[in-house]
N, C-alpha and C positions, 0 to 999 in steps of 0.2 A: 373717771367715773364720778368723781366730787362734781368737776363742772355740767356733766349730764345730768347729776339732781339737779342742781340749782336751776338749768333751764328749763325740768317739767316742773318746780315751784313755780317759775316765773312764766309759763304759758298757761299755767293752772288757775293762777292766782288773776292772771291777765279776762282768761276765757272765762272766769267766774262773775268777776267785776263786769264785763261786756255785758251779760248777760242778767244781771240782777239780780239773783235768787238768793235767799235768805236772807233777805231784808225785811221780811215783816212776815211774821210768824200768824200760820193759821188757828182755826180754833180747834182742839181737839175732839172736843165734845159732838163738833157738830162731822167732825172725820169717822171718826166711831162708828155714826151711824151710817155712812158708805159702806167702811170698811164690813160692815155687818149683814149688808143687806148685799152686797155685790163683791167685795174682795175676797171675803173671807172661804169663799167656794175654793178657791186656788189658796191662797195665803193663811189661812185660818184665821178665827177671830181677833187673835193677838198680832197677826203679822207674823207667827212660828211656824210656816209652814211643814205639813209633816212629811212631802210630797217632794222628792231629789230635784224633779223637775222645774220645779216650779221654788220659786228664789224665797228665802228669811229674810222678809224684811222688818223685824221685830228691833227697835235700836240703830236703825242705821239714820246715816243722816240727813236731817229734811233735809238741805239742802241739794244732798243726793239725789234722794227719793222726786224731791219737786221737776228736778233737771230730766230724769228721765220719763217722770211723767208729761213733762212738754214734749221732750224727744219723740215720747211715743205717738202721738196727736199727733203734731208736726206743725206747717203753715199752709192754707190751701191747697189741704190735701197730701202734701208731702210730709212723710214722717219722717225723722230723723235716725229714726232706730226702728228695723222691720220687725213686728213681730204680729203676723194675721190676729192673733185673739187678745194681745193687748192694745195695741190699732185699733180695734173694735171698742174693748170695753173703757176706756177713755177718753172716747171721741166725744160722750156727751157731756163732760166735766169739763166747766170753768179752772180756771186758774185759783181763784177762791178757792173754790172744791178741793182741787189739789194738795194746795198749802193746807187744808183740814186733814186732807188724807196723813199727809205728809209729818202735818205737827202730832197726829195720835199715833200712827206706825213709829215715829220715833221714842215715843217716849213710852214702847211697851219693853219689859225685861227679856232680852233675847236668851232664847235655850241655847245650853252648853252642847256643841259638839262634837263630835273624837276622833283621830287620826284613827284609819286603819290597817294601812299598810306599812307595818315595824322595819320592813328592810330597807322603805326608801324613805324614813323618816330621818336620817342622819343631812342628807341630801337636799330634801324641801326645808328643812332647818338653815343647810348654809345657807342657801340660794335667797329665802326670806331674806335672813337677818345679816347677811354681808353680801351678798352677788357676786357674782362669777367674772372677773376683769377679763380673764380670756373667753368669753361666752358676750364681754360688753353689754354682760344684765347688772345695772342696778342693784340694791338690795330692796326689798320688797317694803321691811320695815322703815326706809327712808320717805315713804309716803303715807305708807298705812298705818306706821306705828308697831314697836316694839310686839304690842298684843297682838295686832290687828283692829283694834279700834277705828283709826281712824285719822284724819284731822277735821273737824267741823269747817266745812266752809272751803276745803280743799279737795281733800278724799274721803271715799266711800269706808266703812266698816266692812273687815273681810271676816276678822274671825265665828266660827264657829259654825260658816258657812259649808252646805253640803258641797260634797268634793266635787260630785258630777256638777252640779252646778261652773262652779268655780272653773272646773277642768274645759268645759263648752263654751265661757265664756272665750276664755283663757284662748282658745281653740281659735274662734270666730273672729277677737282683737289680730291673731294673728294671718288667718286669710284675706282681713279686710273687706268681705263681702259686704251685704246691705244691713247685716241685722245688727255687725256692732263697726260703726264708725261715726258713733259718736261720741268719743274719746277727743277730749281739750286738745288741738294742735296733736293731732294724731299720738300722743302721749303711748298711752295703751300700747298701739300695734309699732311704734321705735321696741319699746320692751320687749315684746313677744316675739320680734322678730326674730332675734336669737334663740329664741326656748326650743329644744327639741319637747317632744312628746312623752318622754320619760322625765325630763324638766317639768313640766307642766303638769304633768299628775301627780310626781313629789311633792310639787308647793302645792298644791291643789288640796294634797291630802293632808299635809301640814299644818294649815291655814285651818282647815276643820275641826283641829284641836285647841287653837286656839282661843283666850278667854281672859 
């Protein structure tokens, strides 16, 4: 398990560098005002959305946020991450754009949010924060962070993320379909692939309390 972290540090770290992003920070101020006029219908004005379906991106980080705003665009025409209504609403943002989006969603105060399922919170707790060696998952905290914070410039910010959320991703990394396989050297779906469904919605729901 030691040597499986080390290798998604090391194709994390690799696919980030290839790729360039967060190396130069957008303007907030000028992100605000997307986020206000266009995001905020899905995400709210802060980035807190109130909406399961639809992701908290309040706090996470640019770096994150920027990659899958590329993702979502794509390159003539192809996008790297399917999603019909973010495809759309992205297409007509610059890279600039992005990075403004990306430097204000991150630097709003993300809301706290709460596990709700008490039976299988012993479960999503181990699974996070040490991994299942016979299961050959990882611990969740070896990338995300003890909290779920994060690492800037590595990984996303999970905590306090809604569970459906979190659960559909979680879902999708592990089908490999079109909407999420844009995970660094398929990182994501090596993980997933062991998770059963009762797996997935414990850390799912875990993750949600997190803070």
């Amino acid at each position: 398990m030691k040597l499986f972290f080390l290798l998604l540090i090391g194709f994390a770290s690799t696919a980030l560098a290839a790729d360039g992003t967060g190396l130069e920070a957008g303007d907030p101020a000028k992100g605000q005002q997307i986020v206000a006029a266009v995001c905020s219908a899905c995400h709210n004005a802060d980035g807190n959305s109130v909406i399961s379906t639809n992701p908290k991106l309040a706090g996470q980080q640019p770096e994150y946020l920027l990659k899958q705003m590329k993702d979502f665009k794509g390159e003539g025409g192809k996008p790297a991450r399917n999603n019909p209504v973010m495809n759309a609403m992205i297409a007509a943002y610059s890279e600039d754009q992005m990075r403004d989006i990306a430097a204000f969603l991150s630097a709003q105060k993300p809301n706290v949010g709460r596990a709700k399922n008490y039976d299988t919170i012993e479960l999503g707790r181990r699974i996070f924060r040490a991994g299942d060696l016979a299961r050959g998952l990882p611990a969740c905290a070896g990338c995300h962070g003890p909290t779920g914070a994060g690492i800037p410039g590595l990984f996303p910010r999970l905590a306090g993320q809604f569970p459906e959320y979190t659960e559909a991703q979680l879902k999708n990394f592990r089908a490999g379909d079109n909407s999420r396989t844009n995970d660094p050297n398929t990182m994501m779906r090596m993980v997933t692939h062991g998770m059963s469904n009762v797996v997935i919605r414990a850390v799912s729901d875990y993750i949600a309390g997190l803070h």
